[in-house]
C-alpha positions as CSV (number, residue, x, y, z in Angstrom):
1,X,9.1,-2.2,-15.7
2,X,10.0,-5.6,-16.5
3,X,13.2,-5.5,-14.3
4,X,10.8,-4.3,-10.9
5,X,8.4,-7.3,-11.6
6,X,11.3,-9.7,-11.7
7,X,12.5,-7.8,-8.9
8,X,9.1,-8.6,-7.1
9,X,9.4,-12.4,-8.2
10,X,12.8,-12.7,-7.2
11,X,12.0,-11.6,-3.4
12,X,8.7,-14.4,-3.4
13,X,11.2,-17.3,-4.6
14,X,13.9,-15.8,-1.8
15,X,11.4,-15.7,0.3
16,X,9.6,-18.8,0.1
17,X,13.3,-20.7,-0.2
18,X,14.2,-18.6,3.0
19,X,11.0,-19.2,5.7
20,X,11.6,-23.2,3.5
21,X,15.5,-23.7,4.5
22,X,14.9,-21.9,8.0
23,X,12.0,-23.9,8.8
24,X,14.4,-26.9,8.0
25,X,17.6,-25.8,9.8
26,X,15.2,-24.9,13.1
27,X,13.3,-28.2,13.1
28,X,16.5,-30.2,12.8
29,X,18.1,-27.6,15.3
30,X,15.4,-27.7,18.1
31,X,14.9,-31.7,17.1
32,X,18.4,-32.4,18.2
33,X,18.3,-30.2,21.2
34,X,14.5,-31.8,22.4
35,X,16.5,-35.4,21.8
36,X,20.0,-33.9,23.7
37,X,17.1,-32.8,26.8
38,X,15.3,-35.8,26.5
39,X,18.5,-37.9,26.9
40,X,19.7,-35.8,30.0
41,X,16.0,-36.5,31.1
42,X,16.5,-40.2,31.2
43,X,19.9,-39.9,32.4
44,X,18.3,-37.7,35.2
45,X,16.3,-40.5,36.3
46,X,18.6,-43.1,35.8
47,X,21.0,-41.4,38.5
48,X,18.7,-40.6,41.2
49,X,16.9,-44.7,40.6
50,X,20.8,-46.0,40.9
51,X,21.6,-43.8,43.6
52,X,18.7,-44.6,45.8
53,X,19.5,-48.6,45.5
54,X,23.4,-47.8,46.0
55,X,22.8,-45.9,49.3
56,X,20.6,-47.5,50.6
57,X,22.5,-51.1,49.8
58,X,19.5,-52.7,47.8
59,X,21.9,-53.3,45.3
60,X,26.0,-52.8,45.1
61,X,26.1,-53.5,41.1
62,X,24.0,-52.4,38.4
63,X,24.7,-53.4,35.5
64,X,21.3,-51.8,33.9
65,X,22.8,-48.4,34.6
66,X,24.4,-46.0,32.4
67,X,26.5,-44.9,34.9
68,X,29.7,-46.4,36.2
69,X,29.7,-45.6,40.1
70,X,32.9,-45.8,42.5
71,X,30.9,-47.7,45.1
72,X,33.9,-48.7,47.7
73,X,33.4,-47.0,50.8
74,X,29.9,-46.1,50.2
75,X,28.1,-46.1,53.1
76,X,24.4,-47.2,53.6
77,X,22.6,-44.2,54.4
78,X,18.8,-43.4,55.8
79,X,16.2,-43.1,53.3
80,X,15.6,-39.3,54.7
81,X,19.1,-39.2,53.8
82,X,19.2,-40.4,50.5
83,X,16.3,-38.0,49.7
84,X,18.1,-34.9,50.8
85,X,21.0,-36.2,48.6
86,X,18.7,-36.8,45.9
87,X,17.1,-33.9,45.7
88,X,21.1,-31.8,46.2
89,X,22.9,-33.7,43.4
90,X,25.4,-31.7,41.5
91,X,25.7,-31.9,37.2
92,X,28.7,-31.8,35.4
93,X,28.8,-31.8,31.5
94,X,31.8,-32.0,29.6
95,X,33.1,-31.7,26.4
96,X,33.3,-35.2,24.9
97,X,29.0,-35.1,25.5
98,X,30.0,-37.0,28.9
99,X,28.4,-36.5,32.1
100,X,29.3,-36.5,35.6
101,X,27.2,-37.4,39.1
102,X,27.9,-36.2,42.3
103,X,26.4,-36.8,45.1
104,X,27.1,-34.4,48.8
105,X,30.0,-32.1,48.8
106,X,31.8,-31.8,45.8
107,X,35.3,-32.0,47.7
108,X,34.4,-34.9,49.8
109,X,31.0,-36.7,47.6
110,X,29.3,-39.6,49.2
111,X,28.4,-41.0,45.3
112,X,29.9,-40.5,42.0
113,X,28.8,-41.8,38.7
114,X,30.3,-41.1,35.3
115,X,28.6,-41.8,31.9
116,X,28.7,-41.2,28.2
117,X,25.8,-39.9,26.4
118,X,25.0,-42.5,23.7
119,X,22.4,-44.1,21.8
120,X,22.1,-47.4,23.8
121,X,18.6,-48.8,25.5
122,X,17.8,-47.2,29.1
123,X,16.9,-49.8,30.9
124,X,14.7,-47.6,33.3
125,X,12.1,-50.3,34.1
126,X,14.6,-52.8,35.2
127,X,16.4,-49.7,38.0
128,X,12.8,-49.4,39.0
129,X,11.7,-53.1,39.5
130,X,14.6,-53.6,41.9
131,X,14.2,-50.6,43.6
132,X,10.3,-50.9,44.2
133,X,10.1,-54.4,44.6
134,X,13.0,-54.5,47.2
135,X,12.0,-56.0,50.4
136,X,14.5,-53.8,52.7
137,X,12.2,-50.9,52.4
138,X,8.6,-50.5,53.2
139,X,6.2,-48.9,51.1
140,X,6.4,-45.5,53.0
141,X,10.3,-45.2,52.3
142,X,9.9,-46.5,48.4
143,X,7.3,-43.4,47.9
144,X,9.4,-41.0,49.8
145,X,12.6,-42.0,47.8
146,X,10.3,-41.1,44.9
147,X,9.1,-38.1,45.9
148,X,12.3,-36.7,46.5
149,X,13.1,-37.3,42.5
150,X,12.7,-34.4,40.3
151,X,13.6,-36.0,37.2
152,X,10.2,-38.9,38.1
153,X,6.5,-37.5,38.1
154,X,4.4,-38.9,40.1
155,X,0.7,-39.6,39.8
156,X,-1.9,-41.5,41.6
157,X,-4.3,-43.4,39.1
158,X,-7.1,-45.5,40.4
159,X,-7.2,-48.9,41.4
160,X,-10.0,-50.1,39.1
161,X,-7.3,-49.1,36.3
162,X,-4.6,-51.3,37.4
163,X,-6.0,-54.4,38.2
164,X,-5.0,-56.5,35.8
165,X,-1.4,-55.0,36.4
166,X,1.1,-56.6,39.1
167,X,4.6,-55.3,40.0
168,X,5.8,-52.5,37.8
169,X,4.7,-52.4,34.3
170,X,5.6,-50.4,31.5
171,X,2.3,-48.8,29.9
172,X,1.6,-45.8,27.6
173,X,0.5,-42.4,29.1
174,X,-0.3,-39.5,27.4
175,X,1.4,-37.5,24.6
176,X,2.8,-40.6,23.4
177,X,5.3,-40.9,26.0
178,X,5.7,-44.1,28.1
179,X,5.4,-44.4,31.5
180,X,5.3,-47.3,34.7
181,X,2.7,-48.1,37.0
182,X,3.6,-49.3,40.1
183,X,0.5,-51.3,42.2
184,X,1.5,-51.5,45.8
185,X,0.2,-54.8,47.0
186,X,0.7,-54.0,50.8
187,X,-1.0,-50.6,50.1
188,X,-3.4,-51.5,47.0
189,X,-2.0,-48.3,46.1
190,X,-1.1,-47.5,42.7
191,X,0.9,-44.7,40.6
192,X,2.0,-43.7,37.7
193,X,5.7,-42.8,37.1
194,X,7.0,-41.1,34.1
195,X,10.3,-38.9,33.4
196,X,9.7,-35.3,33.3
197,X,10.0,-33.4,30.2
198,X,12.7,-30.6,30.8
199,X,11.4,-27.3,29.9
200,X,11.6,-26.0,26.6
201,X,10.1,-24.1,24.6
202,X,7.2,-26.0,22.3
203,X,8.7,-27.2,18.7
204,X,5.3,-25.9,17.8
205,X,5.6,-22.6,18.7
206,X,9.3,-22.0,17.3
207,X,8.4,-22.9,13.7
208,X,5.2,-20.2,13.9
209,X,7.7,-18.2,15.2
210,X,10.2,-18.9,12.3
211,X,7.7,-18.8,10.0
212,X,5.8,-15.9,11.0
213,X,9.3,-13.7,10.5
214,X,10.0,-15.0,7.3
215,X,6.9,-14.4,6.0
216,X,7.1,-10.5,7.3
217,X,10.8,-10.0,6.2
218,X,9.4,-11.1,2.7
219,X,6.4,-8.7,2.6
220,X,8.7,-6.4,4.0
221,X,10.9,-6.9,0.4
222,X,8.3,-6.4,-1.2
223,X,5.9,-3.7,0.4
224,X,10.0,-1.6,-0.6
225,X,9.2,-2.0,-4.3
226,X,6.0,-1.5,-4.2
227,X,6.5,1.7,-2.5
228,X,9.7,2.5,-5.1
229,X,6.9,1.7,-8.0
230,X,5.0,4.0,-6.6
231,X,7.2,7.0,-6.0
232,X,8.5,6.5,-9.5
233,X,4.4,6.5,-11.1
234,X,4.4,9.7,-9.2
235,X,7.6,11.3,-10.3
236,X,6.6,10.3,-13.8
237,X,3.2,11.7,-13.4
238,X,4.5,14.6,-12.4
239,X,7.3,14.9,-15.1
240,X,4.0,14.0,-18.0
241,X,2.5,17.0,-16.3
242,X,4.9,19.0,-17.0
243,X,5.4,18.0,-20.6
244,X,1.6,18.5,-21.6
245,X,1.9,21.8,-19.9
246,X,4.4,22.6,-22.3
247,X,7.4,22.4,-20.8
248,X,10.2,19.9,-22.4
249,X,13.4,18.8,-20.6
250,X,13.7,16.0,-18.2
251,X,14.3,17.2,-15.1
252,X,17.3,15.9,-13.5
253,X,18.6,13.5,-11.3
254,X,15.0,10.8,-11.7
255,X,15.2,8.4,-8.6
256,X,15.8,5.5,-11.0
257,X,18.2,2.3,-10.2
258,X,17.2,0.2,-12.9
259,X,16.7,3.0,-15.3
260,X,13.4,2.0,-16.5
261,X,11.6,5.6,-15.5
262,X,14.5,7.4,-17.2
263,X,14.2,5.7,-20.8
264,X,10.3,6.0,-20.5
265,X,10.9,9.5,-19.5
266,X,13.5,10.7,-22.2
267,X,11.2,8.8,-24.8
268,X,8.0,11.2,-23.5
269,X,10.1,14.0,-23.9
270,X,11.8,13.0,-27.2
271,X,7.9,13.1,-28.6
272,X,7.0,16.0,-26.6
273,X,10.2,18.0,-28.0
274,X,8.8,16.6,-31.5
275,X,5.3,17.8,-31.0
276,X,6.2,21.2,-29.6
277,X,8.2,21.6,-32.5
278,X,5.6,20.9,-34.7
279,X,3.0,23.3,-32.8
280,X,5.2,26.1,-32.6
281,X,5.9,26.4,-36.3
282,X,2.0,26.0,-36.6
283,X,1.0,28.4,-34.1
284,X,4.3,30.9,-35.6
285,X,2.7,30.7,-38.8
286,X,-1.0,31.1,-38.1
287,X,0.2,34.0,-36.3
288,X,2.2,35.9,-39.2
289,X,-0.6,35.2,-41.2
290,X,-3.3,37.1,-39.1
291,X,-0.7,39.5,-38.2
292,X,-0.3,40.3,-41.9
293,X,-3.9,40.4,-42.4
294,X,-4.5,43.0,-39.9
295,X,-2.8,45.4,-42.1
296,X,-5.1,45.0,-45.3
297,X,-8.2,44.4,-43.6
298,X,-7.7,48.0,-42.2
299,X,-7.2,49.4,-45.7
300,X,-9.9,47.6,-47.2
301,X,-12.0,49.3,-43.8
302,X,-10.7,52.8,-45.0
303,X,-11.5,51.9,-48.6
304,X,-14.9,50.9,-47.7
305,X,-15.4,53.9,-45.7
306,X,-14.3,56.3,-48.5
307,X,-15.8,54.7,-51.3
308,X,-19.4,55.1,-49.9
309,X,-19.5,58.7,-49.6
310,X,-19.2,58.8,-53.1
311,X,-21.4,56.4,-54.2
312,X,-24.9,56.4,-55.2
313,X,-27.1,54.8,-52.0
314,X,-27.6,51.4,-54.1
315,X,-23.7,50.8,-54.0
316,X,-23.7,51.9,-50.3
317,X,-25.9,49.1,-49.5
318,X,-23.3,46.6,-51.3
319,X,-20.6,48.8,-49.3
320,X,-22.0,47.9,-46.1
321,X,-22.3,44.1,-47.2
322,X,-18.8,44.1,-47.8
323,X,-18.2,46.6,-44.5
324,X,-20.0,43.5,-42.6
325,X,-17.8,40.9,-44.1
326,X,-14.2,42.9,-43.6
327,X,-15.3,43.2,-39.9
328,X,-16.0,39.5,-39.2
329,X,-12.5,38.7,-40.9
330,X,-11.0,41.2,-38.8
331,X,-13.4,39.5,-35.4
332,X,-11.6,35.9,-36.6
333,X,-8.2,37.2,-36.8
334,X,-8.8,39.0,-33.7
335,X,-10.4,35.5,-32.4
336,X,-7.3,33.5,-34.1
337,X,-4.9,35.8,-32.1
338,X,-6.6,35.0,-29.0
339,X,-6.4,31.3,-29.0
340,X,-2.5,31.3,-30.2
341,X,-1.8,33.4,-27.0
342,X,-4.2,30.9,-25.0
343,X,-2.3,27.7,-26.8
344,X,1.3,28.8,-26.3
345,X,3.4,27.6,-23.4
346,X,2.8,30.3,-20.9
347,X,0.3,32.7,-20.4
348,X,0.8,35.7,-17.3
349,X,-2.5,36.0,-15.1
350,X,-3.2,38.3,-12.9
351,X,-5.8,36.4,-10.1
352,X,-7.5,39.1,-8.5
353,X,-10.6,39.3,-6.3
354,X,-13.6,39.5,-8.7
355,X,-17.2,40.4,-7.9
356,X,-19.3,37.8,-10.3
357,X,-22.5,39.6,-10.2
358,X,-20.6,42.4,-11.3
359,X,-19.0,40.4,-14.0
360,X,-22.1,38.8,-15.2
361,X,-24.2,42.1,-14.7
362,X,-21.5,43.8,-17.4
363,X,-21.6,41.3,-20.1
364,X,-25.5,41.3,-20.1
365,X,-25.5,45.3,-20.3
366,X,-22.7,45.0,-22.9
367,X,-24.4,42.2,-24.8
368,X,-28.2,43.7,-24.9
369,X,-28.8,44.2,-28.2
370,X,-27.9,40.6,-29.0
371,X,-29.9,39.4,-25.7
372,X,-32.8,41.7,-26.1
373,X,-34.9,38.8,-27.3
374,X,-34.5,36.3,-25.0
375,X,-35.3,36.1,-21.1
376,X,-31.8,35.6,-18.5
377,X,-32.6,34.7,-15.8
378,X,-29.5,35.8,-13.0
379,X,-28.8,33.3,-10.3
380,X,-26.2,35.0,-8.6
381,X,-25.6,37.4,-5.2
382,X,-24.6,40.8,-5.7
383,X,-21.7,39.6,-2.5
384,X,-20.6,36.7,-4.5
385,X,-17.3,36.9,-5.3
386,X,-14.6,34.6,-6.8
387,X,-10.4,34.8,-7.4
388,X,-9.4,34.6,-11.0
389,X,-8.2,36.5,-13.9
390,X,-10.4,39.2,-14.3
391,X,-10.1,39.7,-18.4
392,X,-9.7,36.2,-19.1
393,X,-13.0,35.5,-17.0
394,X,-14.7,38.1,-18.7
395,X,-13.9,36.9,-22.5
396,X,-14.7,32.9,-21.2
397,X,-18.4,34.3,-19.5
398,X,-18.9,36.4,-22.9
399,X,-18.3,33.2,-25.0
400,X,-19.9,31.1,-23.3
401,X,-23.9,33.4,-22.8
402,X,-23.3,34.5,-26.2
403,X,-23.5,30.6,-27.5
404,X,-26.2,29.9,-25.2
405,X,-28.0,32.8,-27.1
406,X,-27.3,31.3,-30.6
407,X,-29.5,28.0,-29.7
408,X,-32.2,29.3,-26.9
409,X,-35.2,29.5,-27.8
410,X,-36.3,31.9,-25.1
411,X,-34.5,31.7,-22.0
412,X,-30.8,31.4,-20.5
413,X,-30.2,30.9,-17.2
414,X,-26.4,31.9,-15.6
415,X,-25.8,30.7,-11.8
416,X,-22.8,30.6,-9.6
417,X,-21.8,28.3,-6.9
418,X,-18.8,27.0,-4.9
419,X,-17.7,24.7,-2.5
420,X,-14.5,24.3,-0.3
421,X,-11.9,23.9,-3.6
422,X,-13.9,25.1,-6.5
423,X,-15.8,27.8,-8.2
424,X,-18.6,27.2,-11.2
425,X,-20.4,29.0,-13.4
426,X,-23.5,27.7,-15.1
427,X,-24.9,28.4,-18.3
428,X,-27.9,27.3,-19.4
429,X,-30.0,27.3,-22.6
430,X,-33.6,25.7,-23.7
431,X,-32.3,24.9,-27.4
432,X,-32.0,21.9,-29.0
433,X,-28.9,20.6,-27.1
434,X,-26.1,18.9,-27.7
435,X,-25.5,15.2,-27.9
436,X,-23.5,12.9,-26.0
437,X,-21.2,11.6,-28.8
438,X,-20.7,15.5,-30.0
439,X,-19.9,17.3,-26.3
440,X,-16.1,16.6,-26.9
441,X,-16.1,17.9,-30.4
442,X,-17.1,21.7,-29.3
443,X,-14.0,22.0,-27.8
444,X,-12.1,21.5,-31.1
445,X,-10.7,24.2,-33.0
446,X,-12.8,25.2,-35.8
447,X,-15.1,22.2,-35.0
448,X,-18.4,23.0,-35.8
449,X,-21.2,20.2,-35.6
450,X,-24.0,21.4,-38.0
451,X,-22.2,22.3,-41.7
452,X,-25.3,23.8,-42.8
453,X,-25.0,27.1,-40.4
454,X,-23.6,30.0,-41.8
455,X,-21.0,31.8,-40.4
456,X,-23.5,35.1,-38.9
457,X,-25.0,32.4,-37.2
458,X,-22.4,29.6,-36.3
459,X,-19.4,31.4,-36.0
460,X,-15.6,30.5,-36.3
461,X,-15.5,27.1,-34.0
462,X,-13.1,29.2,-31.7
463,X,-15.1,30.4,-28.9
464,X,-15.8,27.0,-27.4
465,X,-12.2,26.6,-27.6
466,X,-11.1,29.7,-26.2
467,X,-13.3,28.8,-23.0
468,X,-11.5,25.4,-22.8
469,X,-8.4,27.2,-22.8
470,X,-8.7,29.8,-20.2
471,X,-10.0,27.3,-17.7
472,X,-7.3,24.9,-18.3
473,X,-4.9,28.4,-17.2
474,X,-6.8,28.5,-14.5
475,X,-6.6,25.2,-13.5
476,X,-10.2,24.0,-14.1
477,X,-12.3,22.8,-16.8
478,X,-15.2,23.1,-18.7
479,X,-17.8,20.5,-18.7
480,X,-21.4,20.1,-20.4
481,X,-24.5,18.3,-19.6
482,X,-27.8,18.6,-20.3
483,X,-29.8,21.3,-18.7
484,X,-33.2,21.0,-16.9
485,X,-34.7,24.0,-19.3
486,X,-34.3,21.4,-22.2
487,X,-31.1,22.6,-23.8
488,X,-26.9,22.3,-22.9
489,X,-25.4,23.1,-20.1
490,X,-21.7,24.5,-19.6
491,X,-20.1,24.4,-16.1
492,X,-17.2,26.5,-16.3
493,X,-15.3,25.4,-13.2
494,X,-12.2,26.3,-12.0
495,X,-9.7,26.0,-8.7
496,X,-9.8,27.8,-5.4
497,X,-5.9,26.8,-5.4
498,X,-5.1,28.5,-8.3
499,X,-4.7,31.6,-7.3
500,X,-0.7,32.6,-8.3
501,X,0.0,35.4,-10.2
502,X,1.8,33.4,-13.1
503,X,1.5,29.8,-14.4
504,X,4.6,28.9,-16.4
């Protein structure tokens, strides 16, 4: 067990180091990629500013570019011109991380700039002032050439805002980005102008993502041993089943990579083995025993019988004292027999269809003579009927009334009733009861909880015991509670799924 729990630790720490370095390797990942589109952002907008003074001749050298343009033969063009151009330009990214401008027809281009991505200052503000300060355009053309950028949003803020403001001036917008307002003096109109962010996908959003997946992979890891754990509890409920049914060997071929389950296993079935071992010579020898009895008890029963024809009616009386006693040693060997058969590692039933009033009904009739002073009361339909070993049943009903009849004081009540996976039989009695602490004890062989009975009165301690036994074969049990007539209460209940011929 200890190597599944390390198992189960090692997935958390792979786990947690996993969704840790992912997290890491995707923010640097999508950090470098946001600054690579940010940077093509700026250089976006620091072509189309540099191409709108170039064309339209505002300025022939611009130093505050990162481009370098091949501005001979350039003609000035229309600011509807310019726009269309603007708005057609044509990328071109190479290996070295350089760039590449053109503007019109890629065979014959009216503009072409070239520059390096880098880590050097844009000097956006500076392309803008010239361009938007210019005196060769009115304000109409300046906010048409800016319009026609898609790299530059555009938005108009109110005057009251900018008053304090003259020209272009760099200010702080939202998001923490920085952007310029521009306050037209001939217009007293004023906007804001800010690069547009390319679209990606949020940085936010990625790492949930990332995060999210790592965390399932790892519950994923360990929901697999959990569900191994549990398939091998299962196989080795099943195989501890088996053993306290008796049956010793390890089945083969245990689902067990770490071998845990199979040394747990062959250990249960090295002390089962041991144990069996230890009841069979038990249960051999308790059988030889009352097997070899049998054959003097029925000679001292002929003796007996002989003897007290020709004896003088005072010794007869002493011969039927000693008749009683050879009888009840025969009734324990006969008892002892029993419960060997019932305690040995398989018993052959024969579940049949078995009509309980019937059942009941005989017992009583059978039994009279010892019931003939108290009151039973029958709970039980003459169409009630039940599937179980019919002899079995019979000796476990037997047992059962005729220790209720011991102890009650005038009544015992027998009742049957069922349900959709069991049968049960109730017993009743108004005697004295049995305690809590002592309801376990009944069941033991021998076992009998007042030392002061006799044995006409107390018995052997087997019956009990035999009862246990034949609902354990038929896959039931036999509980006891108290009784609402004063006394104890056995429930003999047993299986509506236990219904094969043999249990082995």
């Amino acid at each position: 067990m200890k190597t599944e729990m390390w198992r189960l630790y090692r997935h958390l720490l792979f786990g947690g180091v996993v969704i840790v370095a992912a997290c890491y390797l995707v923010m640097e990942f999508i950090q470098i990629r946001f600054g690579t589109a940010r940077v093509e952002q700026l250089l976006c907008a620091d072509a189309e500013f540099s191409s709108a003074l170039l064309l339209t001749n505002i300025s022939r050298q611009l130093p505050e570019s990162q481009f370098s343009w091949a501005v001979e033969g350039t003609p000035s063009l229309s600011v509807e011109a310019v726009s269309r151009l603007i708005g057609e330009k044509k990328w071109l990214r190479f290996p070295d991380n350089s760039y590449q401008l053109t503007f019109g027809d890629i065979d014959a281009p009216v503009l072409v700039g070239r520059a390096v991505q880098s880590d050097s200052l844009f000097q956006l503000e500076a392309l803008l002032k010239r361009l938007l300060l210019s005196e060769k355009l009115s304000s109409q053309d300046k906010v048409a050439l800016l319009e026609s950028m898609p790299c530059l949003s555009i938005k108009p803020i109110s005057p009251e805002l900018s008053d304090s403001l003259t020209g272009v001036a760099l200010v702080h917008g939202v998001y923490s980005e920085y952007g310029f307002v521009w306050k037209d003096d001939d217009t007293n109109r004023s906007l804001y102008l800010s690069v547009t962010h390319s679209n990606t996908l949020s940085l936010t959003w990625i790492v949930v993502v990332v995060v999210g997946v790592g965390i399932a992979i790892m519950l994923i890891l360990i929901w697999r041993e959990l569900v191994a754990l549990d398939f091998k509890r299962k196989t080795f409920e099943s195989i501890t089943r088996q053993i306290a049914r008796g049956r010793s060997g390890v089945p083969k071929g245990i689902p067990d990579s770490s071998g845990t389950l199979k040394e747990l296993a062959y250990s249960f079935d090295s002390m089962s083995s041991h144990i069996q071992r230890l009841l069979k010579v038990q249960r051999e020898m308790i059988n030889a025993i009352s097997h070899e009895l049998r054959t003097p008890i029925a000679r001292l029963r002929f003796g007996l019988e002989v003897m007290k024809d020709e004896v003088d009616p005072i010794v007869a009386k002493t011969i039927e004292g000693l008749e009683g006693d050879v009888e009840e040693l025969n009734t324990l060997v006969d008892e002892v027999l029993t419960y060997g058969k019932l305690e040995g590692g398989s018993l052959a039933l024969n579940f049949k269809e078995v009509s309980v009033f019937q059942l009941v009904n005989g017992i009583l009739q059978h039994n009279h003579l010892l019931l003939q002073h108290l009151h039973v009361e029958v709970d039980i339909r003459q169409d009630d009927v039940a599937i179980a070993d019919e002899h079995h049943l019979n000796r476990a009903l037997q047992n059962l009334i005729l220790n209720a009849a011991k102890y009650a004081t005038d009544k015992i009540v027998v009742s049957f009733s069922y349900d959709a996976e069991r049968w049960q039989l109730d017993i009743e009695d108004d005697g004295p009861g049995i305690a809590f602490e002592d309801r376990d004890k009944v069941f033991v062989p021998f076992q009998r909880l007042d030392n002061s009975r006799t044995r006409a009165s107390g018995g052997y301690g087997l019956g009990l015991a035999i009862v246990q036994r034949i609902a354990f074969w038929h896959g039931g049990a036999v509980l006891i509670d108290a009784s609402e007539t004063g006394g104890a209460k056995f429930s003999f209940i047993w299986s509506r799924s236990q219904h094969q011929n043999t249990l082995s």
